[in-house]
Residue, then its C-alpha position, 0 to 999 in steps of 0.5 A: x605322324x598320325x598314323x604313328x599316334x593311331x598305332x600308339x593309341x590302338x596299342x594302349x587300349x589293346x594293353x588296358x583291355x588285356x589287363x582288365x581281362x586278366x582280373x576276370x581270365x574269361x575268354x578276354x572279357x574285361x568287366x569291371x570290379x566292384x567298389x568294396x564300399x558298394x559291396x558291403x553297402x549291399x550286405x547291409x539291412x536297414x534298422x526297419x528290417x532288423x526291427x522286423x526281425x525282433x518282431x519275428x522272434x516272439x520274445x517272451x516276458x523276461x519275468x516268469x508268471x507276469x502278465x503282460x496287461x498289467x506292463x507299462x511303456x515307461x521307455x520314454x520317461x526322464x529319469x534324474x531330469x537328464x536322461x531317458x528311461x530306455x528301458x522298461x521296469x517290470x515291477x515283481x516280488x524279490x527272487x521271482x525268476x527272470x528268463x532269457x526273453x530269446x536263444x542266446x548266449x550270455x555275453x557279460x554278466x556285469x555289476x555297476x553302481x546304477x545297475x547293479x547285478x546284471x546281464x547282457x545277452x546276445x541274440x543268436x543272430x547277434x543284432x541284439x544284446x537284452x539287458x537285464x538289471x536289479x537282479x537280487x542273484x544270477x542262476x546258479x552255474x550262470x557263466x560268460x559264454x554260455x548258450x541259453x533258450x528262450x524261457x531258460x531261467x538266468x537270474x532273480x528279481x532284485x533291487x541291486x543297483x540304484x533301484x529303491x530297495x523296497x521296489x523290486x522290480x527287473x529293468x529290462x532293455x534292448x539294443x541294436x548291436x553295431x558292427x563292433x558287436x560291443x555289448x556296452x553300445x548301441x541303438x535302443x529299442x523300446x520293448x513295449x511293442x515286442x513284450x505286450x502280447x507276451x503273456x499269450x504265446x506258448 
């Protein structure tokens, strides 16, 4: 009787082993297979890293001929006592041209009650989608879709919206896309840090 178990034991480890090797067909090497979770945890960066890729970029002051000195961090403020700012307002005249702060495609260009006439513009990478609001007008021929560079002309200061219509000003934002890459959602990023120093670069 045990050397029938024996037999019986040895013959399931034999069968398990020649299955695993199967999956591999390597010289009846068995290793196992990867979870899918760990997998796609591996592909993933951590916010840190995608911040430090914003900061890589070198965006440019998304309002022409703005000096960057005279920006101011509002993101943090209350608005309407209920709700963050989580963007900046760069204060300028009515029609002074707005600029795509990076290379891009625009992804939606939108008209709300509270931002009025608006873009959404994803990063090349599509981590992150920038936010243009109060535009006065979009570039002529601007459409869903299209590439832009970084410095490309896409809109016009307004007070479209809830903006005061005697305070034109660009609201300007960032987001962190999630993995849904939907360009209404995500994380916000304060553009202060990634827009102080912009009137310096070339």
């Amino acid at each position: 009787m045990v050397a029938l178990v024996a037999t019986l034991a040895a013959v399931s480890v034999a069968a398990v082993v020649k299955s695993r090797s199967a999956i591999r067909g390597d010289q009846g090497l068995a290793y196992p297979v990867a979870p899918v979770k760990d997998t796609v945890a591996a592909a993933r960066t951590s916010p840190a890293d995608d911040l430090q890729v914003l900061a890589a970029r070198r965006l440019l002051m998304p309002v022409q001929g703005f000096d960057a000195l005279k920006l101011h961090d509002n993101f943090d403020e209350m608005r309407g006592g209920a709700r963050r700012h989580e963007a900046l307002d760069i204060m300028a005249s009515r029609g002074t041209p707005v600029v795509a702060v990076d290379d891009g495609v625009i992804t939606k260009l939108f008209r709300s009650v509270a931002g009025g006439i608006t873009i959404y513009q994803f990063d090349a990478g599509e981590k992150f989608v920038y936010y243009y609001a109060h535009l006065d007008r979009y570039r002529d021929g601007l459409r869903e879709g299209q590439a832009v560079q970084r410095g490309d002309v896409i809109g016009y200061v307004g007070s479209t919206g809830n903006a005061p219509a005697g305070a034109p000003h660009l609201h300007f934002a960032i987001f962190l896309l999630g993995p849904e890459k939907r360009w209404w959602r995500g994380t916000p990023v304060n553009p202060y840090p990634y827009l102080a120093g912009a009137s310096a670069r070339p």
